[in-house]
C-alpha positions in Angstrom: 6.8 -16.4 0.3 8.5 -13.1 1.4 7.2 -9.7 0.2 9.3 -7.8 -2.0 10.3 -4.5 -1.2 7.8 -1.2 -2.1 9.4 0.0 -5.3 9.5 4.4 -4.3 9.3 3.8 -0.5 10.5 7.0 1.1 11.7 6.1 4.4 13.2 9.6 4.7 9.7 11.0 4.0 8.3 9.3 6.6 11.0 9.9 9.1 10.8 13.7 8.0 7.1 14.1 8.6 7.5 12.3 11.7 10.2 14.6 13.1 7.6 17.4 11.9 4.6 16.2 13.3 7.1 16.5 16.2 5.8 12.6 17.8 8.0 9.3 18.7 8.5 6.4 16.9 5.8 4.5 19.2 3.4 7.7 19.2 3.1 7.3 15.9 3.1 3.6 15.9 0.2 4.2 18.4 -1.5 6.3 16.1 -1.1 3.9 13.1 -2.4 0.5 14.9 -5.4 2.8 16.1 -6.4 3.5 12.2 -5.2 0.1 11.2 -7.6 -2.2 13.7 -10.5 1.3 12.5 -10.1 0.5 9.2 -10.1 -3.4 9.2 -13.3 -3.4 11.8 -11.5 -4.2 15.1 -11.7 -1.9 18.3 -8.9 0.6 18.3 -8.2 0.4 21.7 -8.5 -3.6 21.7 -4.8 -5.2 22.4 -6.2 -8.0 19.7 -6.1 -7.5 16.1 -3.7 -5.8 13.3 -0.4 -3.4 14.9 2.3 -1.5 13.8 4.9 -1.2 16.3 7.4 0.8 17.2 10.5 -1.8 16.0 8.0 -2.0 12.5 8.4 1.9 12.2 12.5 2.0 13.1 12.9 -0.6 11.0 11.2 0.9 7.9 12.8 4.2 9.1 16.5 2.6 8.8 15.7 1.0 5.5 16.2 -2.7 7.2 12.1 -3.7 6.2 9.4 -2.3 3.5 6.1 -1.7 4.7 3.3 -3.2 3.9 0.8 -1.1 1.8 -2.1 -1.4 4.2 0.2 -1.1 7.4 2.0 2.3 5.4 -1.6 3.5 4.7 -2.6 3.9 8.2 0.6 5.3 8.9 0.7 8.0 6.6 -3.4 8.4 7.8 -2.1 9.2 11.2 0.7 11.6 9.9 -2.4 13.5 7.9 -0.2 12.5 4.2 -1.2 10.4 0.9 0.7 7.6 0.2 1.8 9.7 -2.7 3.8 11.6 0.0 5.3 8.2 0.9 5.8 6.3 -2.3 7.5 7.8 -5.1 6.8 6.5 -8.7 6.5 8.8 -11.7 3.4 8.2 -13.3 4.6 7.4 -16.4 6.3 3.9 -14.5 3.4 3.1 -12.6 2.5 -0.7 -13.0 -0.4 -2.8 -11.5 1.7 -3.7 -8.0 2.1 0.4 -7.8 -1.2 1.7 -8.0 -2.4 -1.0 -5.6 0.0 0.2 -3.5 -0.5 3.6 -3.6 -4.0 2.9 -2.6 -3.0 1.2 1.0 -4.3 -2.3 -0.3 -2.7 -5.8 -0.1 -2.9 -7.7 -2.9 -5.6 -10.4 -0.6 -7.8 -6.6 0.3 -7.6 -5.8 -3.2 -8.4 -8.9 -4.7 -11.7 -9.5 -2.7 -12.7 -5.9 -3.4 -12.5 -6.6 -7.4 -14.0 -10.7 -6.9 -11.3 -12.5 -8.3 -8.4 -14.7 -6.7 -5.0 -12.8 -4.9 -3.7 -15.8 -7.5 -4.7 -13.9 -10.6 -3.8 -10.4 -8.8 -0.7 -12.0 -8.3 -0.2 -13.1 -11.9 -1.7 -9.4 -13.5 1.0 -7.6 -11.3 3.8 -9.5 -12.5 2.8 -8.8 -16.4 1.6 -12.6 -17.4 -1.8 -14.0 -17.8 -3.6 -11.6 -19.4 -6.1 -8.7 -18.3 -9.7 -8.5 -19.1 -11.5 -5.8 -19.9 -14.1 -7.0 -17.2 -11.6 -7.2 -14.5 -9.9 -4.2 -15.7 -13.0 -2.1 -15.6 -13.5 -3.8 -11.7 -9.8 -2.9 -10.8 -10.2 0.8 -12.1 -13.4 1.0 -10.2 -11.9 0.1 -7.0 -9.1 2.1 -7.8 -10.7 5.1 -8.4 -8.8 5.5 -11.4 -10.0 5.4 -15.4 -9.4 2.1 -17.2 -7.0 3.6 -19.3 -4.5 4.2 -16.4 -5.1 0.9 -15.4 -4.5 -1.0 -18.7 -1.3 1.0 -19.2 -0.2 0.1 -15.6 -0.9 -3.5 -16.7 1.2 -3.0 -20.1 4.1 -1.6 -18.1 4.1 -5.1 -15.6 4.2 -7.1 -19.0 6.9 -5.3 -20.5 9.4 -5.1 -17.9 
């Protein structure tokens, strides 16, 4: 199944703090895969294991690919930005799929963190099944955000 693209994506963003963190496409590819194999336990300097390359960053640069949200995360690590800096949703049109971007997660990282199938992640995002309070207290938690934010993220998937 092929991703869809990051709703808010700012490839000129990224571009732009790029050209003013005055580094190379591959630099900060570099940069990126270092944090990226960090963050999922691998040896940063390691040729095995998790990369961004340089073609990955051109072609989120040109618009031609979306990022994934764990790939973009150590990206905008290595550029010193949030992901808010990166991803551009008001908060008032925030769903499920948004905050889990926003916090550099796959739907497969997020779903293990909160114990319950990327399946029923899956299925929450999209706005059908429906959204327990004890799964909506686990998702907040790992989301850092109140429950409240995250039911109304839910509502917004189901209304759409």
């Amino acid at each position: 199944m092929s991703r869809v693209p990051m709703r808010g994506f700012r490839a000129d963003q990224l571009e732009a703090a790029r050209r003013a963190a005055d580094i190379s496409q591959g630099e900060l590819a570099a940069r990126a895969t270092a944090i990226l194999r960090q963050q999922k336990g691998f040896n940063p300097t390691d040729q095995a294991g998790p990369s961004v390359s340089t073609a990955t960053v051109s072609t989120w640069v040109r618009g031609t690919r979306s990022p994934s949200p764990d790939k973009l995360a150590a990206t905008a690590a290595a550029l010193d930005l949030p992901m808010s800096a990166l991803i551009d949703v008001p908060a008032d049109e925030r769903t499920l799929r948004t905050l889990r971007e926003l916090s550099g997660r796959t739907q497969p990282m997020l779903a293990t963190e909160v114990g319950v199938s990327s399946g029923l992640l899956a299925v929450l995002e999209r706005g059908h099944g429906n959204l327990t309070d004890d799964v909506g207290r686990r998702l907040a938690k790992a989301l850092g955000l109140p429950v409240a934010e995250v039911v109304d993220a839910y509502n917004r998937g189901r209304v759409r």
